[in-house]
GUKOLMAR-240343 format. One line per field, with one value per residue (C-alpha): y negated, x negated, z; residue number from 1. Coordinates in Angstrom, 3 decimals, padded with zeros to 6 digits. Layout:
// residues N
c2: [Y,...]
c1: [X,...]
c3: [Z,...]
num: [NUM,...]
This chain:
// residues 486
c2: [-102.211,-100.921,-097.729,-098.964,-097.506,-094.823,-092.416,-089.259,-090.664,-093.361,-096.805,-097.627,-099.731,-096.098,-095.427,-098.013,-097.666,-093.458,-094.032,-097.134,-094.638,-091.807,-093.227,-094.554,-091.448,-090.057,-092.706,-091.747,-088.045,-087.972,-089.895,-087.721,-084.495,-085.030,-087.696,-084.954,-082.954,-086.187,-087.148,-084.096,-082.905,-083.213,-086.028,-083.874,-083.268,-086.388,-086.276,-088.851,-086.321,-086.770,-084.051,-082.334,-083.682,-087.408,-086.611,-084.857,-088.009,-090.400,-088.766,-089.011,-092.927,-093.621,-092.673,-093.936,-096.948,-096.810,-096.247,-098.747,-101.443,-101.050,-103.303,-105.871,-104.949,-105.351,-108.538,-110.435,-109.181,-110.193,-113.714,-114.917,-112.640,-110.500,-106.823,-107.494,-109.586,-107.241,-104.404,-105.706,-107.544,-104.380,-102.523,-104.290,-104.255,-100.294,-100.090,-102.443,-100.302,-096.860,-098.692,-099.618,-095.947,-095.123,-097.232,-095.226,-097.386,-094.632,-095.638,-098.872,-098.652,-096.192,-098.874,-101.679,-099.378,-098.635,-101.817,-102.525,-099.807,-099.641,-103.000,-102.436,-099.659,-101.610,-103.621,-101.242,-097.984,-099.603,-102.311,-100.056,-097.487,-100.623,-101.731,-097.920,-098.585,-101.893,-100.496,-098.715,-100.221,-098.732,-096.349,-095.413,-091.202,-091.212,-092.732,-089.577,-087.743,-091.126,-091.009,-087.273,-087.950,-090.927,-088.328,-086.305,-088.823,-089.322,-085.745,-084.995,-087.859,-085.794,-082.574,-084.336,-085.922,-083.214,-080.613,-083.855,-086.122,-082.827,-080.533,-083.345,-084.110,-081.313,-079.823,-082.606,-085.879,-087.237,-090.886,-089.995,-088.367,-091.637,-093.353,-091.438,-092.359,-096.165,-095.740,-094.125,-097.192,-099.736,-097.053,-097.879,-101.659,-101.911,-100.164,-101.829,-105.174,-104.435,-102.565,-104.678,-107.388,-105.856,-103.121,-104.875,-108.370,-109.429,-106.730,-108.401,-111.360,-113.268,-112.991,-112.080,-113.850,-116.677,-118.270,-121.948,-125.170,-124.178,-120.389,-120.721,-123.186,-120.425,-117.472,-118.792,-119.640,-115.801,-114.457,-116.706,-114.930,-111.446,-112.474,-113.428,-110.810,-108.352,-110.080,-109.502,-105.983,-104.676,-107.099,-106.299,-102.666,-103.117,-104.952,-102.469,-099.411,-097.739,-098.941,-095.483,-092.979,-092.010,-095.514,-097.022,-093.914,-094.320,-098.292,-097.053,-094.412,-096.993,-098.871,-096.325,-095.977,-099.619,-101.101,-098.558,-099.900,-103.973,-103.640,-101.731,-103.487,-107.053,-105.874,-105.271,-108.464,-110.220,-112.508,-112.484,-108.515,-108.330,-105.403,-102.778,-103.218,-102.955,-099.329,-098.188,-099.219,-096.981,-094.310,-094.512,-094.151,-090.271,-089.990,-092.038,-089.769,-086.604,-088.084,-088.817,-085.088,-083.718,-086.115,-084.688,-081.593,-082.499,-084.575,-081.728,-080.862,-083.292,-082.410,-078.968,-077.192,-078.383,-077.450,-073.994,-073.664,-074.369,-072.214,-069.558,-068.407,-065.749,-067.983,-066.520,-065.402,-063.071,-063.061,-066.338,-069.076,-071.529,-075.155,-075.984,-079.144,-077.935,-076.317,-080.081,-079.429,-076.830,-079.978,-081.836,-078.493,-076.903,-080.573,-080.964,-077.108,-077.297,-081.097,-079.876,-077.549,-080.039,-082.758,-080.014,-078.956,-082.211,-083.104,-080.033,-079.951,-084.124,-085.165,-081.727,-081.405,-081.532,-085.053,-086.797,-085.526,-082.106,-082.596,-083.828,-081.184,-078.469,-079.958,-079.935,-076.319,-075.629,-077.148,-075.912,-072.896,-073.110,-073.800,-070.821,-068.517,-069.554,-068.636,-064.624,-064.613,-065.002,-062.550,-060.088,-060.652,-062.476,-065.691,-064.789,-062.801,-065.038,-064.281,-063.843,-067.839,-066.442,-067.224,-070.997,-070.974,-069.515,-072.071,-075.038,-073.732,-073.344,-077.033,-078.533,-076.762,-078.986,-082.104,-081.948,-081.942,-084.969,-087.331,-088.465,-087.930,-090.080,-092.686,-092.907,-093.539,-096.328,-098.109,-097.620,-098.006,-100.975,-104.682,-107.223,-109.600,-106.828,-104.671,-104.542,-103.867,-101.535,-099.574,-100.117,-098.868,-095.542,-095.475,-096.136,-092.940,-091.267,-093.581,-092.836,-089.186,-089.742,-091.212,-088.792,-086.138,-087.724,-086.795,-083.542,-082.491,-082.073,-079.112,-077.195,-074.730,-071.465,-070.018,-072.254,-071.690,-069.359,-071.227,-074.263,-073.447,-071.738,-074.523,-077.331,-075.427,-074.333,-078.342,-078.923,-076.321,-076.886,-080.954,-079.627,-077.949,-080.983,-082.663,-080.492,-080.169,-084.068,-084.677,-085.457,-088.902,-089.839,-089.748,-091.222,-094.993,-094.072,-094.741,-094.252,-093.844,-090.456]
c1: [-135.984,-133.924,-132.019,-128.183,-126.472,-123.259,-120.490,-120.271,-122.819,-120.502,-120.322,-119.341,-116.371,-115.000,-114.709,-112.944,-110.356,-110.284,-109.286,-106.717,-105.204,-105.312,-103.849,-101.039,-099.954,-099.716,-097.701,-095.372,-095.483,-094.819,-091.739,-090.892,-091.388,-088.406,-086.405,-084.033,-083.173,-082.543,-080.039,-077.939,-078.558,-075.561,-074.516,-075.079,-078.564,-079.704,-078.840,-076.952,-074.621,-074.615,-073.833,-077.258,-075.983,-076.288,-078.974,-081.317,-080.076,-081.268,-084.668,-085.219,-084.148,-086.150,-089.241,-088.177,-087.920,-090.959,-093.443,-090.851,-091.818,-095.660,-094.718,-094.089,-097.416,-099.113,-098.302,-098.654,-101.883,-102.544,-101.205,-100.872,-102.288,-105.477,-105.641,-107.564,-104.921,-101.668,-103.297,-103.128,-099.766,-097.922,-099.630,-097.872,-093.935,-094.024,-095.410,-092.062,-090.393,-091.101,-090.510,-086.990,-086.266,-087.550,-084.444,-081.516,-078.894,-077.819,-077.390,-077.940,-081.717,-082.328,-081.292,-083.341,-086.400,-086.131,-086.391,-089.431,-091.347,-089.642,-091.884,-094.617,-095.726,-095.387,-097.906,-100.084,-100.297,-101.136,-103.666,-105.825,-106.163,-107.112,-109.708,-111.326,-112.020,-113.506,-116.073,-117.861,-118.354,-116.514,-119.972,-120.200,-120.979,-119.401,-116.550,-114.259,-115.901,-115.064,-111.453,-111.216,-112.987,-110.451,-107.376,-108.481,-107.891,-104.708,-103.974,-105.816,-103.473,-100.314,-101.929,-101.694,-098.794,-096.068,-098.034,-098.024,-094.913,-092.913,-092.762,-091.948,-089.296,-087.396,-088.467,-088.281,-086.621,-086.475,-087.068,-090.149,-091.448,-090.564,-092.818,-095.602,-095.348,-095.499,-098.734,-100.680,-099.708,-101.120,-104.067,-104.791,-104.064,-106.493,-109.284,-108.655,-109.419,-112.247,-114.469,-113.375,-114.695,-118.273,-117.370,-114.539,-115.700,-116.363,-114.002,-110.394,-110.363,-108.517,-106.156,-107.621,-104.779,-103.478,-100.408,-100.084,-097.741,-095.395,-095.410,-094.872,-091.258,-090.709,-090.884,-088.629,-086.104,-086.289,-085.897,-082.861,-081.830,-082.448,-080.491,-077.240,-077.550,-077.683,-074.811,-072.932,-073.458,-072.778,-070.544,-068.327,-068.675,-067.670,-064.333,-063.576,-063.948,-066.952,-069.479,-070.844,-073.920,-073.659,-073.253,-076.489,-078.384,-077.511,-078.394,-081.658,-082.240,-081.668,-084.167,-086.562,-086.923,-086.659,-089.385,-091.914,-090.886,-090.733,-094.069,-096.010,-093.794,-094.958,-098.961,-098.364,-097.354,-099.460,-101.878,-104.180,-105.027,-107.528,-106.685,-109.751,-107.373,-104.002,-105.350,-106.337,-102.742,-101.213,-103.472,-102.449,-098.574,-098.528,-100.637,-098.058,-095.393,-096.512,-097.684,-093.650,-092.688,-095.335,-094.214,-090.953,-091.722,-094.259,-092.166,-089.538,-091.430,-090.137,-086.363,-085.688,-088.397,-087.684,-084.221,-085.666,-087.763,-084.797,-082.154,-083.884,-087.306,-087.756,-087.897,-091.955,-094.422,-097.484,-094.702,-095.468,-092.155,-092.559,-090.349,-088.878,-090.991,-093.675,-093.836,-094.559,-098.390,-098.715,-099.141,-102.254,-103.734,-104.165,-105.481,-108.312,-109.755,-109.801,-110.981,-114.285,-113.926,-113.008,-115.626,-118.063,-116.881,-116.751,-119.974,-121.878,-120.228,-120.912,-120.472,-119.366,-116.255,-112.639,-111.497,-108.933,-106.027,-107.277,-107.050,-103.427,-102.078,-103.810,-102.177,-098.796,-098.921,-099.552,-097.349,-094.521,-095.786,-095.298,-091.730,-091.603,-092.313,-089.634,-087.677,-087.945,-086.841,-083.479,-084.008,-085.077,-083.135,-080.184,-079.585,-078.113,-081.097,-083.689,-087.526,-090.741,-092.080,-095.550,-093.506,-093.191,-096.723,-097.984,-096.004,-097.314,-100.831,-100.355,-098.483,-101.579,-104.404,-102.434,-101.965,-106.147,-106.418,-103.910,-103.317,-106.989,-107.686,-104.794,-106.258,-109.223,-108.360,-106.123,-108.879,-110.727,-107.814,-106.112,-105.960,-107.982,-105.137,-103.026,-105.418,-103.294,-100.258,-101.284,-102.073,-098.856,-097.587,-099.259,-097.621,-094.217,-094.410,-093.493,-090.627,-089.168,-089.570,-087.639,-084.936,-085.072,-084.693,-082.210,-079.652,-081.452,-080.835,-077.098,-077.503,-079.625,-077.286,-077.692,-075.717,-078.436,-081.567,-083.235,-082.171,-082.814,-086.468,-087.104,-085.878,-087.320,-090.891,-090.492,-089.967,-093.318,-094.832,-093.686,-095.016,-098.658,-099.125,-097.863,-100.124,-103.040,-102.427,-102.400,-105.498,-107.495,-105.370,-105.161,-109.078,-109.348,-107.169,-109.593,-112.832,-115.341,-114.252,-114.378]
c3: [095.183,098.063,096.974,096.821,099.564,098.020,098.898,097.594,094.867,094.018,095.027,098.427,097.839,096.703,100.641,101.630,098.885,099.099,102.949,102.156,099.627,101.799,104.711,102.216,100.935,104.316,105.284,102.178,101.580,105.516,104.469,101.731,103.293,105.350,103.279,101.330,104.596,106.517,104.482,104.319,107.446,109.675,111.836,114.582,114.023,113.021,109.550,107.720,106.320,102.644,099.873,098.772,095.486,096.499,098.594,095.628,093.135,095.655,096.196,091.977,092.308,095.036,093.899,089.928,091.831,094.072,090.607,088.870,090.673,090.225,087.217,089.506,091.464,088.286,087.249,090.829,091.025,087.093,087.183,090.971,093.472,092.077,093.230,096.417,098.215,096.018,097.790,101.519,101.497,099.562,102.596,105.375,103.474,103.591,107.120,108.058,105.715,107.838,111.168,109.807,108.761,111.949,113.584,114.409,112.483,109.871,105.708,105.964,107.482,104.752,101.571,103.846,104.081,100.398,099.604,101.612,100.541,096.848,097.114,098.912,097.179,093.863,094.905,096.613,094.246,091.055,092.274,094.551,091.441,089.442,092.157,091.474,088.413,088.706,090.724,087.298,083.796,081.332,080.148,083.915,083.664,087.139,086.153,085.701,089.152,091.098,090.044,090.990,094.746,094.897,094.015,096.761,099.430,097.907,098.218,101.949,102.867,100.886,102.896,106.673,105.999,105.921,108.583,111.084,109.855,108.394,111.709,114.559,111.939,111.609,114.671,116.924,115.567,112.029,113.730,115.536,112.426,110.399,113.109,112.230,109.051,109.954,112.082,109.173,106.926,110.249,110.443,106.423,106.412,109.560,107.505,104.547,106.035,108.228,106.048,102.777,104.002,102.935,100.406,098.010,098.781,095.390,093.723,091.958,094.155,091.748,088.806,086.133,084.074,086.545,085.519,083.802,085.357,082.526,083.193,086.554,085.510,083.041,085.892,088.393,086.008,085.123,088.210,088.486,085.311,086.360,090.148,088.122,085.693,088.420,090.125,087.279,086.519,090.249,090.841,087.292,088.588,091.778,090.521,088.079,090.641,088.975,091.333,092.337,092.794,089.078,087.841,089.843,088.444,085.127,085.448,086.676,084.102,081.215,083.023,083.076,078.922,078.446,080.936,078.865,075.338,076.719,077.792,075.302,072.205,074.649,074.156,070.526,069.736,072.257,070.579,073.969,072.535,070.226,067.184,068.659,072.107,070.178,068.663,071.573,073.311,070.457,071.019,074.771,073.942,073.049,076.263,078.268,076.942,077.912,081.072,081.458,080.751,083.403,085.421,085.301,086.354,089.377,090.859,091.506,093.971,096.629,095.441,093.216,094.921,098.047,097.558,096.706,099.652,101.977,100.732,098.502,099.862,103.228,106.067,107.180,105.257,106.606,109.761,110.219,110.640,108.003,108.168,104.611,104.573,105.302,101.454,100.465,101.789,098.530,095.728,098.317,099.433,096.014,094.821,097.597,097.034,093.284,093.229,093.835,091.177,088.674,089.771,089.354,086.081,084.254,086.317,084.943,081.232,080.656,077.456,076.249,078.526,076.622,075.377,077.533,075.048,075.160,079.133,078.931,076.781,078.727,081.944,080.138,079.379,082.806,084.816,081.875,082.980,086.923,086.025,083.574,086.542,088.960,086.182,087.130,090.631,089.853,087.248,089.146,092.277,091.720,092.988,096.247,097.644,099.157,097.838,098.582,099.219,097.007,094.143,095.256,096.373,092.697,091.401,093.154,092.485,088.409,088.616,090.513,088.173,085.415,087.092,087.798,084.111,083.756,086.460,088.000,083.982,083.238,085.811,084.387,080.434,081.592,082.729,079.773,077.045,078.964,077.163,079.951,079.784,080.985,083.526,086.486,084.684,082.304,085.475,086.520,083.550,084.034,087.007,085.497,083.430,087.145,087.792,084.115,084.874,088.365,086.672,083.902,086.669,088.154,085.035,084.565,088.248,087.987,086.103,088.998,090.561,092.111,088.835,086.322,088.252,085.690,082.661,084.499,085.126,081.916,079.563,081.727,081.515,078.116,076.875,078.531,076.765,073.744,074.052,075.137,072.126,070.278,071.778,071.158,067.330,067.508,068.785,065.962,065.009,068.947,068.638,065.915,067.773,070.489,068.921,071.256,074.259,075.994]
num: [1,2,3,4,5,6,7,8,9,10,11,12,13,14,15,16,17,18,19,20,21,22,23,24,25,26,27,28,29,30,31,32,33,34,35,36,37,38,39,40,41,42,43,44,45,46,47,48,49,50,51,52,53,54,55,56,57,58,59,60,61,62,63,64,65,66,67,68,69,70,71,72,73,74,75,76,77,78,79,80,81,82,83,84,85,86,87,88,89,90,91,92,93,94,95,96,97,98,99,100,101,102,103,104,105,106,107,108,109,110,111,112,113,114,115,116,117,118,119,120,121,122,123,124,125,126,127,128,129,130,131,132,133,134,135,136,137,138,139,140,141,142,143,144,145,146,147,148,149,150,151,152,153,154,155,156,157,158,159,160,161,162,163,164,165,166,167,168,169,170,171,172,173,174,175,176,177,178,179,180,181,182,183,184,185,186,187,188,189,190,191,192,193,194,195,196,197,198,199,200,201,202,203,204,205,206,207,208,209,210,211,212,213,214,215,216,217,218,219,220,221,222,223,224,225,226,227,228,229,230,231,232,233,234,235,236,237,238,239,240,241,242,243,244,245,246,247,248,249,250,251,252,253,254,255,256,257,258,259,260,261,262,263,264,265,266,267,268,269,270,271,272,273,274,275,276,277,278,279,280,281,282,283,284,285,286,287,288,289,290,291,292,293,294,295,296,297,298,299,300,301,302,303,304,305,306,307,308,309,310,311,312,313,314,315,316,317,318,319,320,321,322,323,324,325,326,327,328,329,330,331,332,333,334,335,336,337,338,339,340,341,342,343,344,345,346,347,348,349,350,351,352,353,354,355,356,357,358,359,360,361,362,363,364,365,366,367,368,369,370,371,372,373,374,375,376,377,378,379,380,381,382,383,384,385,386,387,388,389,390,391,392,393,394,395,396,397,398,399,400,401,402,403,404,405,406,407,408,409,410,411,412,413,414,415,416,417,418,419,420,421,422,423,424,425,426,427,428,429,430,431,432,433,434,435,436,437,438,439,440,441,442,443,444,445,446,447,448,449,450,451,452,453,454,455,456,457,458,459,460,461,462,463,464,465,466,467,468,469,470,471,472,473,474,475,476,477,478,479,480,481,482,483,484,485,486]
């Protein structure tokens, strides 16, 4: 027999989806690298000129929103789409959504760019991560390693993005650096098709749960419910003067928590799960939990930190000038030199490596621990001295050392734990532990000020912390829903 042809040792389709993925993120880390400054920057500059206030709660929505709507993703792809097609269409809304922000027409290009990408990415992020794990059967040894080399894309795309996308940005012109951005989602979507057509040809070409005649009556008159519910809630609001910021956070908060319990209290009941599948969903619900409160603190990164990199941390380092953004290259750079490390390690220890729980709570304690050292600058300085940026880059590479335990972890059990009537979306719903810990931040972020920055980092870490080692002393139960699986 001919030897089957692989990358990396895994199956090729894993190299056409690593480079879709890669190519994504660089179109959206580019993005986010210089998202926050754009929109408090002055007038003058470029900016839009919002309060860093507005400008850090609008960062925490966005990307709530942007893993939100990977709910969405998930069911297109499950009952109209399939993954394949999900993919390629989500691909081509956030490319038009980066050529709008690229537009110089101020506040109301950024909400129309939101949207496209808010969208785009819903049905982009979740299906491609799905598509990964089609490509192994569930007893697959690789399995883990292929979900680690396909984080690293993710991450050499996060890596590119703000050196390239971040500097012309704020050096040059946030609008050319939004450009960027849009030709690395074109560069993706080109590559995606092309080389598909051999490597993913066969792989989630359909839905796996299509809908019936009478679902289809039933969805469209929901939407038309949702459409005049929303009417009503912005538009009673808007009437009574309390249409605002806050109140649109809030909405989206509430959101957050009750998309999680819908969905997991919808596969509970379902009678399309069998019972083996329902204990394994309730085995996955501490995991998705946790996942939520690390969540919560990576994601910081893009706003807090950044926040911290711009006004508290030494403008060089080694005498070298150093652009706020381009701090948002510490989460991808510490994720593609210890990837190896991690693919190695779970490679070499096999069937002896820690359980997935065991990985989640050690990745908890970590990153509660990144946030536990910022906590001593402030200290030790007062908040009014800037600091050495080490402390930001220690930070970063304690946070990153936990999310290799977690998230490509966290991936990977998804697949394995998920329901098949509800593949896609349980994906998505992995996902949507990030957009509840966005909105989450969101209300936490109000109490960041230069006056709460040590108690702010040392409770924040400290929670995390603390639900690690809850996690760890309930491992034994949370293997015992999971059976088998490991």
């Amino acid at each position: 027999m001919e030897k089957e042809k692989t990358f990396l040792g895994q199956p090729r389709g894993l190299s056409t989806l690593f480079f879709t993925e890669m190519w994504e993120r660089f179109s959206y880390y580019g993005m986010r690298a210089i998202l926050v400054y754009f929109m408090y920057d002055a007038v003058t500059n470029g900016g839009l000129g919002l309060p860093k206030g507005t400008a850090v709660a609008i960062m925490s929505i966005y990307g709530s929103l942007v893993y939100m709507s990977s709910i969405v993703g998930g069911w297109v792809s499950d009952r109209l789409l399939g993954s394949n097609k999900s993919v390629f269409y989500g691909g081509i809304l956030i490319m038009l959504g980066h050529i709008v922000l690229a537009t110089p027409l101020g506040i109301p290009a950024l909400f129309v760019s939101m949207i496209l990408i808010v969208i785009g990415t819903g049905l982009l992020k979740s299906n491609v991560s799905g598509m990964v794990g089609h490509l192994y059967s569930k007893d697959d040894v690789r399995r883990d390693a292929g979900f680690s080399i396909f984080y690293m894309g993710i991450n050499i795309g996060g890596l590119l993005a703000p050196i390239i996308v971040g500097i012309l940005g704020q050096k040059v012109n946030y609008h050319l650096g939004f450009s960027i951005a849009a030709i690395g989602m074109f560069v993706g979507l080109v590559q995606y098709y092309v080389q598909g057509k051999t490597t993913l040809k066969t792989v989630a070409t359909a839905p796996t749960n299509p809908l019936t005649a009478a679902e289809k009556k039933t969805f469209f008159r929901n939407i038309i419910i949702v459409l005049i519910a929303l009417a009503v809630i912005f538009g009673g609001a808007a009437a009574a003067g309390y249409l605002s910021v806050d109140f649109f956070i809030n909405c989206i908060s509430i959101l957050g928590i009750f998309l999680p319990i819908y969905y997991f209290t919808k596969m509970l009941r379902s009678t399309d799960v069998t019972a083996d599948e329902k204990k394994k969903v309730l085995a996955y619900i501490p995991l998705f939990l946790s996942a939520i409160v690390f969540w919560s603190l990576e994601e910081q990164g893009s706003s807090i930190l950044a926040l911290f990199a711009a006004d508290r941390t030494q403008a060089t380092l080694f005498g070298i000038s150093i652009p706020a953004s381009l701090y948002q290259t510490l989460n991808p750079l510490f994720v593609v030199l210890l990837t190896p490390v991690f693919v190695w390690l779970w490679t070499k220890l096999g069937n002896r490596q820690p359980r997935t729980e065991v990985k989640f709570a050690i990745g908890l304690i970590l990153a509660g621990l990144s946030f536990v050292l910022l906590m001593f600058p402030s200290m030790m300085f007062g908040v009014d001295q800037r600091v050495s940026p080490l402390w930001l880059v220690f930070s970063f590479l304690i946070m990153i050392a936990g999310e290799m335990c977690l998230s490509p972890v966290g991936l990977s059990v998804t697949t394995k734990l998920a329901p098949k009537a509800f593949e896609a979306q349980t994906l998505a719903i992995w996902l949507l532990a990030d957009a509840s810990s966005q909105a989450i931040n969101a209300q936490i972020a109000r109490f960041y000020t230069p006056q709460t920055e040590g108690a702010y980092y040392g409770i924040v870490g400290g929670v995390a912390v603390v639900v690690g080692i809850i996690l760890f002393m309930a491992r034994k139960p949370i293997r015992k829903l999971i059976g088998n699986i490991h």
